[in-house]
C-alpha positions in Angstrom: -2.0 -26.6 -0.3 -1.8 -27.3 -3.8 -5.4 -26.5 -5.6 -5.4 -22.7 -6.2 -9.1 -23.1 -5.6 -8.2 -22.9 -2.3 -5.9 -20.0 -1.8 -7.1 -16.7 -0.3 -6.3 -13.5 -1.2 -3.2 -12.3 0.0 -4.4 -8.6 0.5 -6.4 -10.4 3.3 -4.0 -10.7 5.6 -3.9 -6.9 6.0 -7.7 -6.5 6.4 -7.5 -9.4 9.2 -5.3 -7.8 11.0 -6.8 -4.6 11.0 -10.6 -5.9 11.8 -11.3 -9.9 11.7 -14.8 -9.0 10.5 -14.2 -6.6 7.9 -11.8 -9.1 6.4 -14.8 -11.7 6.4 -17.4 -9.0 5.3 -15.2 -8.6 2.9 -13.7 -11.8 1.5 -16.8 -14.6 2.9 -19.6 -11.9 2.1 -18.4 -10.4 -0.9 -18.9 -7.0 0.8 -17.9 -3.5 0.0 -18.0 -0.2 0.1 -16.0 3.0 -1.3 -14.9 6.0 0.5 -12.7 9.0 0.1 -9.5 6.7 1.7 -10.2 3.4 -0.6 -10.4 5.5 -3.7 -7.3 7.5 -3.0 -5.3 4.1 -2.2 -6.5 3.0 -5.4 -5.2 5.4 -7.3 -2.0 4.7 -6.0 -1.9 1.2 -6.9 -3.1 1.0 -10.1 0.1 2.8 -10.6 2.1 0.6 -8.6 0.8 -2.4 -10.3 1.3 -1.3 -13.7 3.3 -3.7 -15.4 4.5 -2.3 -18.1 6.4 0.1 -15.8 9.5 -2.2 -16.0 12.6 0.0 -14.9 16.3 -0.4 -14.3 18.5 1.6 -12.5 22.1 0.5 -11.6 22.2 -2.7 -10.7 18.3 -2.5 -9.5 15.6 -4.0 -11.4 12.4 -2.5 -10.4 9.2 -4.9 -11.0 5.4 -4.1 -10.6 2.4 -5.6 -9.6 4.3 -8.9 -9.7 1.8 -12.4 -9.2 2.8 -14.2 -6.1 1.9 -17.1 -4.0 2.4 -19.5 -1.3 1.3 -22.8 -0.6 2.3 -22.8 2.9 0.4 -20.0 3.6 -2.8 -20.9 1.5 -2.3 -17.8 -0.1 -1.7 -15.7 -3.6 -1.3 -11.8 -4.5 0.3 -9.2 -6.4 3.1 -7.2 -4.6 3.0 -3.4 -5.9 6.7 -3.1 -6.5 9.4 -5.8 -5.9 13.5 -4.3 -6.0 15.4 -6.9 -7.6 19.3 -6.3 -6.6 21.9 -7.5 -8.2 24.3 -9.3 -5.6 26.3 -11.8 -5.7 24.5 -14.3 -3.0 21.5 -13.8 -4.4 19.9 -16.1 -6.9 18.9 -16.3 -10.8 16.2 -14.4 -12.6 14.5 -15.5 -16.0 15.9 -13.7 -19.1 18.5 -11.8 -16.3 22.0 -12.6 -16.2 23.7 -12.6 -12.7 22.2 -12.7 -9.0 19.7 -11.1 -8.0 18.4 -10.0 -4.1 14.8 -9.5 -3.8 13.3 -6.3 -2.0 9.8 -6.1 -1.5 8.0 -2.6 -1.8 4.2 -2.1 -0.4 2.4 1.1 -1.2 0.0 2.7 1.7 -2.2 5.8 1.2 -2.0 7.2 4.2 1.0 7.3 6.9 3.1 4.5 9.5 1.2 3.3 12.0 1.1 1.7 15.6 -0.9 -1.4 14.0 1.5 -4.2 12.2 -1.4 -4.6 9.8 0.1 -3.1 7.4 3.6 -5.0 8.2 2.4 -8.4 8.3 0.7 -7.6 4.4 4.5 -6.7 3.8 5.7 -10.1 5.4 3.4 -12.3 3.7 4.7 -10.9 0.5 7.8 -11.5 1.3 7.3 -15.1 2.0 5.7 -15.6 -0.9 9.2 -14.3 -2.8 11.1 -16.2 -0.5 8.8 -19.4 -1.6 9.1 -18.7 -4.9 12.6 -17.9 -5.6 14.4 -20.0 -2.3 15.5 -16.4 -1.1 15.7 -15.2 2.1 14.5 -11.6 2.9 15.1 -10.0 5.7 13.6 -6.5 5.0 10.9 -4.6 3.0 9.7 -1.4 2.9 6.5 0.3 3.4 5.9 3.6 1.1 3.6 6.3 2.9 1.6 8.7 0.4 0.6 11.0 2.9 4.5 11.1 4.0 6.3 10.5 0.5 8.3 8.5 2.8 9.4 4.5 3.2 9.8 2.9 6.2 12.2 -0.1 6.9 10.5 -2.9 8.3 12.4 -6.0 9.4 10.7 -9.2 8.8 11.6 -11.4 12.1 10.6 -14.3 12.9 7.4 -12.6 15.6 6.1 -11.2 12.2 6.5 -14.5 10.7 5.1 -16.3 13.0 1.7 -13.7 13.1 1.4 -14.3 9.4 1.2 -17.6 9.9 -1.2 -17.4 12.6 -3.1 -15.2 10.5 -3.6 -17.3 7.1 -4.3 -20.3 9.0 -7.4 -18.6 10.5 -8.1 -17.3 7.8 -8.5 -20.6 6.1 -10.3 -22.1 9.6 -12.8 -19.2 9.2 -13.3 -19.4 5.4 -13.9 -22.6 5.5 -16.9 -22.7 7.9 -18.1 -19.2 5.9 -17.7 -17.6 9.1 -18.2 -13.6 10.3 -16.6 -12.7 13.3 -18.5 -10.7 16.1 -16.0 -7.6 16.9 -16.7 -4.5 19.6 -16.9 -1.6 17.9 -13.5 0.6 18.6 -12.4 4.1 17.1 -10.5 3.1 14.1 -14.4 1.7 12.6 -14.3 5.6 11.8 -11.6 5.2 9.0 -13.5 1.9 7.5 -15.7 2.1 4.6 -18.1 -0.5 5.9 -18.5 1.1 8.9 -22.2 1.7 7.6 -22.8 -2.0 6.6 -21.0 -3.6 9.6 -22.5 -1.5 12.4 -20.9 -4.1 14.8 -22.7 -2.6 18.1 -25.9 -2.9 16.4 -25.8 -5.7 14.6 -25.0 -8.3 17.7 -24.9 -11.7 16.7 -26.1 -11.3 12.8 -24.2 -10.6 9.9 -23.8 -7.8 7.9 -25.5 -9.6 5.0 -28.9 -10.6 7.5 -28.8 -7.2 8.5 -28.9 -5.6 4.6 -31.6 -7.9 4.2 -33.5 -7.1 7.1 -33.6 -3.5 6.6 -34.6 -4.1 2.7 -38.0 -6.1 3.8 -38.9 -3.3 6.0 -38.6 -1.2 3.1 -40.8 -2.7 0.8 -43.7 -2.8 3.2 
C-alpha cells in the first residue's frame, strides 16, 4: 500500500479485536462516546504521548508518542513509549551514535487480560518498528494502570499472523463501509457505545440508522 490515504488507524486493530462492530462504529461511522474508562485511559496517554518527554537513562533511550506505520499492514499510529537499547546488533538511530534495540511499550488503563486485544495492538506496533527500522522484535510490554505493573508479551509468529488477519479485514470491511452484526456478550458492559450500538436491538441496522430513527420519532 503506498497512498497514506489508504491506511487505517493503527489503534484499530485493538478495537477489532475486542468487538468487530465497535471498531466499524467507530472508524466507518465516525462514532463515539465517553465514559468513566475512555477518559481515565486518556489521561494516561496524553502523558505517554508527550513528546517532549525525551529521556535517557543508561544505555536506554526512552521515546514517546512516536509516528509509525506500515505498508504491509495498511496501517499507521503512534506507539505511547518506544525503549531504544543500545546493543550492539541492533541498528542506527538519527542524530544517535551506536546501535540501537527497539522495545515497544503500550500503556492500558485498566489490568491484563484473557483477550489478546490488547497484545495484538502491541504487535502491530511492533511491526511497524520492525518495518521501519529492518529490526526484529521479539518482545514488548504492556503497562497496566490499575496494576502499576508491565507485562512481557512475546510477539510470535500466531500473533503475527492474527494481526495480519486482522488489518486485512479491516481494509475488506472499510472498503465496502461495512458494520458488522455482533451478539451482544458481557464485556458490551465496559464499552462506551454500548448505548448507541445496542446490538440485540438493533438487528440488521446500523448504529447510525438507528440514531436517526429514534431522532424522527422525536420531532413528531
Amino acid at each position: 500500500m503506498d497512498s497514506e490515504d489508504e491506511f487505517l488507524a493503527l489503534s484499530g486493530i485493538q478495537h477489532f479485536a475486542f468487538c468487530k462492530r465497535q471498531w466499524a462504529l467507530i472508524h466507518i461511522e465516525q462514532t463515539w462516546q465517553e465514559n468513566l474508562l475512555t477518559v481515565q485511559g486518556d489521561l494516561m496517554h496524553d502523558r505517554a504521548h508527550d513528546e517532549s518527554l525525551r529521556e535517557r537513562r543508561g544505555d536506554t533511550l526512552i521515546i514517546r508518542g512516536l509516528a509509525v506505520r506500515s505498508a504491509s499492514l495498511g496501517l499507521m499510529g503512534k506507539c505511547d513509549i518506544v525503549e531504544f537499547h543500545q546493543d550492539e546488533k541492533g541498528h542506527s538511530l538519527y542524530r544517535e551514535d551506536g546501535l540501537w534495540r527497539d522495545v515497544p511499550v503500550e500503556y492500558k488503563r485498566g489490568r491484563s487480560k484473557a483477550s489478546d486485544a490488547d497484545r495484538m495492538q502491541l504487535c502491530a506496533q511492533a511491526m511497524c518498528l520492525e518495518e521501519m527500522f529492518g529490526s526484529d522484535i521479539p518482545v514488548g510490554y504492556l503497562f497496566y494502570g490499575e496494576t502499576r505493573s508491565r507485562e512481557m508479551v512475546e510477539l510470535g509468529a500466531s500473533l503475527r499472523d492474527r494481526v495480519q488477519e486482522a488489518a486485512a479485514e479491516m481494509h475488506r470491511l472499510y472498503a465496502r463501509r461495512h458494520t458488522p452484526n455482533v451478539k451482544r456478550h458481557p464485556a458490551c458492559r465496559s464499552c462506551s457505545l454500548v448505548d448507541l450500538c445496542l446490538p440485540g436491538k438493533i438487528g440488521q441496522a446500523s448504529a447510525v440508522a438507528y440514531i436517526a430513527a429514534r431522532l424522527g420519532e422525536e420531532s413528531l
